[in-house]
C-alpha positions as CSV (number, residue, x, y, z in Angstrom):
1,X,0.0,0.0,0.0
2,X,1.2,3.6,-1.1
3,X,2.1,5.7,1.7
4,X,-0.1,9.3,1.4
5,X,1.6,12.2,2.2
6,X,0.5,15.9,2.5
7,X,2.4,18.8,1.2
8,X,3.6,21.1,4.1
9,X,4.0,25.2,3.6
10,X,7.3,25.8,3.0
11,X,8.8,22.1,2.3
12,X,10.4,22.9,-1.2
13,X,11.6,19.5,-1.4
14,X,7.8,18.5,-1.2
15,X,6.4,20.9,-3.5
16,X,9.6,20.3,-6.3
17,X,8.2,16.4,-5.9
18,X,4.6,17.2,-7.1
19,X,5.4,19.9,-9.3
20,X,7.7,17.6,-11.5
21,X,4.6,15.0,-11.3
22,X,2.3,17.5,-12.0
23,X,4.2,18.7,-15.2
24,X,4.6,15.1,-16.2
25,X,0.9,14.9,-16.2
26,X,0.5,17.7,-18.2
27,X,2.9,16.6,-20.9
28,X,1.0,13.2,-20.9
29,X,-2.7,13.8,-21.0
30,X,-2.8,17.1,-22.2
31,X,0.4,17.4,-24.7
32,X,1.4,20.6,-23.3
33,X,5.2,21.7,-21.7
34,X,3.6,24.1,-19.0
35,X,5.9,26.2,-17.6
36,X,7.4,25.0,-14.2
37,X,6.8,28.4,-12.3
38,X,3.2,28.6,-13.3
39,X,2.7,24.9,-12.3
40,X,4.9,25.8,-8.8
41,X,2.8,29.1,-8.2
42,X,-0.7,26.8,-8.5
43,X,0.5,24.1,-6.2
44,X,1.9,26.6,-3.7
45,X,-2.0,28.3,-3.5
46,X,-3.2,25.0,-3.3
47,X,-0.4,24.2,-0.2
48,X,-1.7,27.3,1.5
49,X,-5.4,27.1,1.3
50,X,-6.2,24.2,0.0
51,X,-4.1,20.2,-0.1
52,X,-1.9,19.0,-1.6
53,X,-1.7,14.9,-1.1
54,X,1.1,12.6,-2.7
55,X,2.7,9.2,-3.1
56,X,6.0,8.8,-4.6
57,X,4.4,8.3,-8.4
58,X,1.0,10.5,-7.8
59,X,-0.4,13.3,-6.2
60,X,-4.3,15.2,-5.9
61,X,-4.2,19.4,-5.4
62,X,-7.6,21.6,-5.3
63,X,-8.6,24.7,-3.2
64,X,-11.7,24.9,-1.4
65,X,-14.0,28.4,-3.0
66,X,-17.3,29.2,-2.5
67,X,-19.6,28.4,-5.1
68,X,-23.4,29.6,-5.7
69,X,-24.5,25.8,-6.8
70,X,-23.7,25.0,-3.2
71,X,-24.1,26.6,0.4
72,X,-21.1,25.0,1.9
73,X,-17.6,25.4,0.7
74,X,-16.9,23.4,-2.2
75,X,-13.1,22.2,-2.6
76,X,-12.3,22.2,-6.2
77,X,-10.0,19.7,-7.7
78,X,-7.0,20.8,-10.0
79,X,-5.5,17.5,-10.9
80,X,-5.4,14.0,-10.3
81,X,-2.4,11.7,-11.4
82,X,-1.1,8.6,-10.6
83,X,1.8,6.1,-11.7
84,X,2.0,3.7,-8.9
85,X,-1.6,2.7,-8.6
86,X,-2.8,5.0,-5.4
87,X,-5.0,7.2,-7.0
88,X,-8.0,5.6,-5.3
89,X,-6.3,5.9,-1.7
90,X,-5.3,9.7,-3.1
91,X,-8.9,10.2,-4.0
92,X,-10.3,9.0,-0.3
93,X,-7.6,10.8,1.7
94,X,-8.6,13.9,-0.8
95,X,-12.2,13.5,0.6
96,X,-11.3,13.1,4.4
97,X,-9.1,16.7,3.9
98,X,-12.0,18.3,2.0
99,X,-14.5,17.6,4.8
100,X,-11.5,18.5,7.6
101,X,-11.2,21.9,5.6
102,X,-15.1,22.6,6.5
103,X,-15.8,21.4,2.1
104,X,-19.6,20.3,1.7
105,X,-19.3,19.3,-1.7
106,X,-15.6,18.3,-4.0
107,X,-15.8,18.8,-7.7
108,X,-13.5,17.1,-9.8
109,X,-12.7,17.1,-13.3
110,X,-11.5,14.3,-15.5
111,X,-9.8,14.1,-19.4
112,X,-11.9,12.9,-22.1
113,X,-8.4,10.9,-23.0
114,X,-8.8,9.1,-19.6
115,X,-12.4,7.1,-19.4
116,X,-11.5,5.1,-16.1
117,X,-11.1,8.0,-14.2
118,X,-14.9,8.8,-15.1
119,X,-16.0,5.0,-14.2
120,X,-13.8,5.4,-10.9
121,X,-16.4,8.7,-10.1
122,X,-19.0,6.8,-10.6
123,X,-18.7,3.7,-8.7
124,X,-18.1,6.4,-5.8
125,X,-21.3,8.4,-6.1
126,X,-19.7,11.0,-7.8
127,X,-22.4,12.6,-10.5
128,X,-21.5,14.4,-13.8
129,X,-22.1,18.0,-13.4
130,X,-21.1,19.9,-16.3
131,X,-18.7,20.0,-19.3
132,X,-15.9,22.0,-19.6
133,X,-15.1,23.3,-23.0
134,X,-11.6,25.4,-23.5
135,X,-10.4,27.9,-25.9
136,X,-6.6,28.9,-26.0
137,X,-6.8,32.7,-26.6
138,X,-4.1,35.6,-26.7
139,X,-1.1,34.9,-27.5
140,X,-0.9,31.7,-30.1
């Protein structure tokens, strides 16, 4: 079993771990080279108001907003990636630091590209919610 760890304010050796995971993902499943800073500067707000959870080969990062769809804080996944099998245990200890953060309600997203992750949802109560559409604009 994959040993869960939480991302601690101000542990750069922490934050370099996920951030290199995180940009692996985003070379992966979205075919994108993000730049490191930006990825850094979203994990750190995610560190300091949010969680950060991680294994050696995954990691789960969202922020907790309020929403007008619900009257509770809703804690707002940014990404969910994992190598070494744990994203289920991720996903749960993601769920226990929601509620501990005062969250009512988690949304999370998945990639088209990745249909198990929708299954995995499912099988948890999770409901489809909305579609997110994206359009690269500025700078091209």
């Amino acid at each position: 079993m994959k040993h869960i760890n939480k991302v601690t304010v101000g542990d750069s050796d922490q934050l370099a771990h996920v951030t290199k995971l995180a940009y692996k993902f985003a070379k992966e499943y979205c075919g994108s080279n993000p730049d490191l800073s930006s990825v850094d500067r979203v994990l750190k707000l995610c560190v300091e108001t949010g969680v950060v959870l991680f294994t050696s080969q995954g990691f789960i990062a969202g922020i907790p907003i309020n929403q007008f769809t619900n009257t509770g804080l809703t804690m707002v996944e940014f990404a969910w990636y994992s190598e070494d099998r744990s994203g289920l245990k991720l996903l749960r200890e993601f769920e226990k630091a929601s509620e501990e953060l005062g969250c009512t309600e988690i949304h999370m997203t998945t990639l088209k590209q990745n249909p198990l992750a929708d299954k995995i949802l499912g099988r948890l109560q999770y409901n489809a919610f909305q579609t997110t559409w994206i359009k690269q604009i500025g700078e091209t």
